[in-house]
N, C-alpha and C positions, 0 to 999 in steps of 0.2 A: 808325327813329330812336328813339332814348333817349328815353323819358318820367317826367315827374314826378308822380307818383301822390299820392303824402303830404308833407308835411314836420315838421320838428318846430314845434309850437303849434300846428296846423291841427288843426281841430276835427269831428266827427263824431258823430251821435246814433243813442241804438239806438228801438225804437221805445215807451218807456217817457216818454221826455220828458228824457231823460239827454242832458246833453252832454261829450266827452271833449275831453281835448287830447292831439293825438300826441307820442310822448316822442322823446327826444334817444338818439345813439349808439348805433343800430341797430346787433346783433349778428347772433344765428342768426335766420334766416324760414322759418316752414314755411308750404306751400301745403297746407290743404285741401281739394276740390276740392267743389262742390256737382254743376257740370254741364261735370265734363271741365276741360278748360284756359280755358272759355268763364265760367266764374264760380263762385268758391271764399273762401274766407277766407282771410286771410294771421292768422298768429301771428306778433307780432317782440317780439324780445327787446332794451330798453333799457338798455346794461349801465350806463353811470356816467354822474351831470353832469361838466358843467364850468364852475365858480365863474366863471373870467374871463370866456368868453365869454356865460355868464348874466346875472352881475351885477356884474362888473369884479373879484371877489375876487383878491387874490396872495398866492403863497404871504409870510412874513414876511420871507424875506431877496432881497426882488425891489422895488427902488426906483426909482422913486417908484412907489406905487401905496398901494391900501387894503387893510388887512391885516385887517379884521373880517368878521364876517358877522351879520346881524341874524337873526330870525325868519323875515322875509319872504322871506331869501335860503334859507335853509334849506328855505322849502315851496318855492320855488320848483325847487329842487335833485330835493326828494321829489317833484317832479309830475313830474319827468323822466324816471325812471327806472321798473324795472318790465316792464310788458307793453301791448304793443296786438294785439288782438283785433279784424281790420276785414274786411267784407265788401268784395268788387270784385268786378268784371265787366265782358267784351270789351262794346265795341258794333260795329255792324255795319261801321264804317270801322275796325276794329281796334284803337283806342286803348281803353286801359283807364279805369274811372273808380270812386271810391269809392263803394259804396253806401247813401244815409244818409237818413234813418234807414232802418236796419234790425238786427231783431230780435240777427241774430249778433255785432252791436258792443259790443263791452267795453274797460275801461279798467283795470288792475291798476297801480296808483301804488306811490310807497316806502312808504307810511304807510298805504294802502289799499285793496281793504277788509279784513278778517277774512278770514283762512286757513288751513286746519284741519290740525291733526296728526293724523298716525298712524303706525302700528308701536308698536315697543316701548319708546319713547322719550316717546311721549303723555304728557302728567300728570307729568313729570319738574319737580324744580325748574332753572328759568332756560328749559324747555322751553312748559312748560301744555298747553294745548290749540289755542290760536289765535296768526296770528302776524300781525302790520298790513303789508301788505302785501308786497314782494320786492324786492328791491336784488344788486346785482352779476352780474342775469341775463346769462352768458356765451354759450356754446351750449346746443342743444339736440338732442332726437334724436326722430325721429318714434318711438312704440312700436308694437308690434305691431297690438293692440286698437284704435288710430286714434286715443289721443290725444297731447299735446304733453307733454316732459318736457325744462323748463327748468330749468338748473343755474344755482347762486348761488356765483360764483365770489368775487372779492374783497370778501369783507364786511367786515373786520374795519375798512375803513378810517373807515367812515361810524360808528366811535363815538371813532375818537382826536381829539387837540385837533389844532385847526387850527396849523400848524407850516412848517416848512424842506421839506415833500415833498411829491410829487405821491400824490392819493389819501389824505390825511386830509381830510378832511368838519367833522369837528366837529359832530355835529348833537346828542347828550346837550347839548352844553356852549352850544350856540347857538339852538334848537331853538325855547325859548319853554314847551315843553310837557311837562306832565310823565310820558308817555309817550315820550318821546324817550329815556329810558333804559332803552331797549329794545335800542338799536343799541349800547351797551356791550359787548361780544362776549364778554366773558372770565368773567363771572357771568349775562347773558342769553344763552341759544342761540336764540335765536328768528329768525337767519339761518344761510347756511351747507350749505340744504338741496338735494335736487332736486325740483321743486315740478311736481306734474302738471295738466294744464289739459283743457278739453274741448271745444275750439274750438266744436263742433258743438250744444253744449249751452249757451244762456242764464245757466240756473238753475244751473250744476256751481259747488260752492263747492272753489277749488284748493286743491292738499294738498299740504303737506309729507309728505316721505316717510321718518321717520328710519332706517328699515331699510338706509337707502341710505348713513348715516352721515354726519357734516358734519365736512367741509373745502371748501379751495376747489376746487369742483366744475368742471373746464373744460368737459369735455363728456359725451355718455352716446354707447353703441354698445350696444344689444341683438343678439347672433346665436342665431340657432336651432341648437339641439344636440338630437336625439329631440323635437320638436317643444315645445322647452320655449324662454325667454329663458335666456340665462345667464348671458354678463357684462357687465357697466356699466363702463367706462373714466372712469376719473378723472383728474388732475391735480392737484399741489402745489408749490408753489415749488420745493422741495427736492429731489423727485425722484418719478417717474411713480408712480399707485398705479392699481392692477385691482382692483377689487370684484367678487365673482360672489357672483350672488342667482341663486336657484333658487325659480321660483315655485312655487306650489303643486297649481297643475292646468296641465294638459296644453291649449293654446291650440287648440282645437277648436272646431269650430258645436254648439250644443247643452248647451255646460260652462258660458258665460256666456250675456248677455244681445246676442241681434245686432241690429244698428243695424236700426231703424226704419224708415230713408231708403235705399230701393236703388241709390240712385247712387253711393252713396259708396263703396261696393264693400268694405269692411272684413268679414269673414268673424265678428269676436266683437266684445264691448265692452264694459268693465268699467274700472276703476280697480287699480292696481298694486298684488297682494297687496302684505300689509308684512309676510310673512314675511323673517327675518331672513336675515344674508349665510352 
């Protein structure tokens, strides 16, 4: 029988004293596993709000209704989206259940927290070094090394003015904060990216990867070619694009650092050179 596990605003702790809320519009989900298909982490990708059903927003040519957005509807938007990071586990009647607190539970908002660049793009103006959180996560693609590489597909919308279309946000112009002109897209780059995670790890602070290049990112496909990754598979409105990056070492035991935990059965573990495409 079909079970419900999570829903959006259902809350979860890790065991720091952190409480999360699960976000709206699940996209890609990876399973990690800790012990087999018996208890693992889920990674899901929150790709967009939705105004109306949030906080009654319409677009402006949709009558009667409210055509504004306050502050309030804006964080409420930014808690939406993003990533959740949750532990689960079978119990002995088979039903799954979330497990909380615990240590593996994270929460990645629009706004938060801090997320770090790299490659050659780092330190760029409209780039920097850190980006507040992730917005228009689409899919994703398990990587080789075992961790999670979510794409930032439609960002551009969360900095036009709220309008006639689906998918403008308005958040610079409604926001409240002045951080919010962040999400301006055409002078900030601070979305747009493929952003890696490390389910497995607490402490991993996620990375944007500019090596990877920003647009909107649908999805990723690593294959092995001479025991290397090669190409990353992209999307754009306009028409398909293929990225290939060529890492810089050969995806061996002994090249990088191997997981800790021997369950999890990953052979290396590291974070995605940012050598360039």
């Amino acid at each position: 029988m079909p079970q419900r596990l999570i829903s959006y605003k259902d809350t979860f702790q890790n065991d720091r004293g952190d409480t999360f809320t699960f976000g709206y519009n699940n996209d890609w989900l990876g399973y990690f596993p800790l012990n087999g298909s018996e208890e693992g982490v889920l990674f899901v990708n929150h790709e967009y709000p939705d105004p109306f059903f949030q906080h009654g927003y319409k677009k402006t040519d949709v009558n009667p209704g409210r055509h504004t957005e306050s502050p309030a509807d804006v964080q409420a938007e930014q808690d939406a989206v993003g990533n959740s990071i949750v532990h689960v586990k079978r119990s002995a009647d088979g039903t799954c259940a979330v497990v909380s607190p615990s240590p593996y539970n994270r929460r990645i908002y629009g706004d938060r927290p801090n997320l770090e660049f790299t490659g050659p793009l780092r330190g760029a103006p409209g780039v920097g070094t850190s980006a507040r959180g992730a917005v228009g996560n689409c899919s994703g693609v398990y990587a080789p090394w075992g961790t999670a590489l979510s794409c930032e597909e439609n960002y551009d919308g969360y900095g036009v003015a709220l309008g006639t279309r689906d998918f403008y946000y308005g958040w610079p112009q409604n926001g409240g904060q002045p951080e919010d002109a962040d999400y301006e897209f055409k002078n900030n780059k601070k979305y747009g990216w493929v952003v890696e995670h490390d389910p497995y790890d607490p402490d991993f602070t996620p990375r944007k990867h500019t090596a990877l290049g920003r647009f909107r990112h649908e999805n990723g496909l690593p294959a092995r070619s001479r025991a290397q990754v090669r190409p990353l598979h992209g999307r754009r409105r306009q028409r398909p694009v293929r990225l290939q990056v060529r890492l810089r070492h050969r995806l061996q035991a002994g090249r990088q650092q191997q997981w800790a935990n021997p369950r999890v059965g990953h052979a290396v573990r590291g974070p995605l050179p940012a050598g360039g495409p």
